[in-house]
Each structure stands twice: as C-alpha cells, then as structure tokens.
C-alpha positions in Angstrom: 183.5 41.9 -260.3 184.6 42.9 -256.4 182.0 42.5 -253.6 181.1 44.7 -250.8 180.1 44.1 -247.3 177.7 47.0 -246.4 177.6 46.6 -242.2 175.0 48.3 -241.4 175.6 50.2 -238.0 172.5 51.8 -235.8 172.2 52.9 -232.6 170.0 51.0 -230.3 169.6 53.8 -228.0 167.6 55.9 -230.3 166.3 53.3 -232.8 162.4 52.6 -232.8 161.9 49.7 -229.8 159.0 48.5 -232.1 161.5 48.1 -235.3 161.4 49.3 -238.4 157.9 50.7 -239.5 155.7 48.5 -242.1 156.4 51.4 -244.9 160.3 51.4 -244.2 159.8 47.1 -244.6 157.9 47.9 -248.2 160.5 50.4 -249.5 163.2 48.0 -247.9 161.9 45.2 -250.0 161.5 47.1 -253.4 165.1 48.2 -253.1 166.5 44.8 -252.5 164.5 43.5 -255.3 165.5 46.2 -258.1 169.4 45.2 -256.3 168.6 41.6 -256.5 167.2 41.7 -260.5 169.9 44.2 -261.2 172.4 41.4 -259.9 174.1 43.4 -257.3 172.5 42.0 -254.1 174.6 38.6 -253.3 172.7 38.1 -249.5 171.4 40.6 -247.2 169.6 40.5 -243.4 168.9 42.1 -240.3 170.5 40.9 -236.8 168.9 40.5 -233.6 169.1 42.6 -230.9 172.8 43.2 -229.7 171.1 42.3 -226.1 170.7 38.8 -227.6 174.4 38.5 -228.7 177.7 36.9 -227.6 181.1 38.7 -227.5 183.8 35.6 -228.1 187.3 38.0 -227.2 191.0 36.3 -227.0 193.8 38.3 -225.6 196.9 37.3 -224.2 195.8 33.5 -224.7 193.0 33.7 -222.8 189.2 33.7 -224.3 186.5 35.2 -222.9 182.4 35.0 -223.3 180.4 37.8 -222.5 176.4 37.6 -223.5 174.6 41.0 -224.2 173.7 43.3 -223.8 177.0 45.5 -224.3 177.0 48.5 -221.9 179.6 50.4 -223.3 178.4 50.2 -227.1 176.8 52.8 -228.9 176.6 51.9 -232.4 175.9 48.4 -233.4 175.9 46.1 -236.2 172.2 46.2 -237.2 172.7 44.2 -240.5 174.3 43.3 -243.5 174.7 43.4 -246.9 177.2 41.9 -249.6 176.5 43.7 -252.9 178.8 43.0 -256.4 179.5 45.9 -257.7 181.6 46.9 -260.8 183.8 49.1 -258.2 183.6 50.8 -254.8 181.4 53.8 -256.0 179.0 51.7 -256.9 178.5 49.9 -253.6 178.1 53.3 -252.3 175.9 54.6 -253.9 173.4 51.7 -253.2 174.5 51.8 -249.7 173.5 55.4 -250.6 170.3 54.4 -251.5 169.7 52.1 -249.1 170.3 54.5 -246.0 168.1 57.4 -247.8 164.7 54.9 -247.6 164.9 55.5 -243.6 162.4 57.8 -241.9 164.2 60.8 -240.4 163.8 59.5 -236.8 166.9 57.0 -237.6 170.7 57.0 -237.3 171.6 55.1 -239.5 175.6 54.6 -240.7 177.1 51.8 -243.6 180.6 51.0 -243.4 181.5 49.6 -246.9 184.4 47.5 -247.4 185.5 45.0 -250.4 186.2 41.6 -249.4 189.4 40.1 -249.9 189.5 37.9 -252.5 192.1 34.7 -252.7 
C-alpha cells in the first residue's frame, strides 16, 4: 500500500501562544489511536516553534544558515504525519478528519503527498 506525508501547515501568527488546548490533545489522541489500530498511522508529531528552527539553503554553491525566527513566513510546518493508505482519497479523508478536530479559532492547512517509493 502507498504512504502519505500529511505536512501539516499553521500559521503562527494566529495560532494559540499557549498551544493546542487540553480537549484538542484528547480528541488528537483518540484519532491517532483509531488511525494507529486501524493500521494507517506509520509515525506522526508536532514540531517546535519555527523561532526555534534552522534554514540550511544552497544556491549557486554557496550554503547558507539562518536560525529562526523566519520573518517573511506565514504558514509553517506545524507537524507531520505519514499515514498508509489504500490510495490518495484515503489519506485525505483522514487528513480530513484530522483538520476537522480543531477548534474554530485555528488555520489549519494539510498538504498530502505520496512518497516515492524505489
């Protein structure tokens, strides 16, 4: 079966500076644990802060390291999910799920892709 990465992009502009609320963490945890016995949840997490980050960047054979926080982004990579899913529709329609279980006060956006396998 094909995996999906779910990225998981927020904005940190507009995103609860005390994280996510202790009901969002329950219904969090009771989806990935129907995903996880249905066998569709490989690995999954949340990332720090993008203000606790580094930007690695090579161009024109030079590299470059930049530490957070990143002025000019909006959205960011809040988290992750790689789910195994019988086809793309699938892993959408948890990613589906997984966006619904937010309070209203959240922009939330997935970005689904499958992985390349070989």
């Amino acid at each position: 079966m094909p995996r999906y990465l779910s990225l998981v992009q927020i904005d940190e502009s507009n995103a609860p500076a005390e994280g996510p609320s202790p009901e969002l963490m329950q219904r969090m945890g009771e989806l990935i644990e129907e995903m996880t016995k249905a066998g569709v949840l490989l690995d999954t997490a949340g990332l720090t802060p993008s203000s606790q980050g580094t930007r690695v960047h090579w161009e024109k054979g030079e590299l470059s390291v930049t530490d957070g926080p990143f002025t000019e982004s909006k959205e960011v990579v809040g988290g992750y999910a790689i789910i195994q899913a019988k086809d793309k529709a699938e892993a959408i329609e948890w990613t589906k799920r997984f966006l619904k279980i937010h309070e209203e006060h959240w922009t939330v956006t997935s970005e689904v892709r499958e992985i390349a396998e070989g």
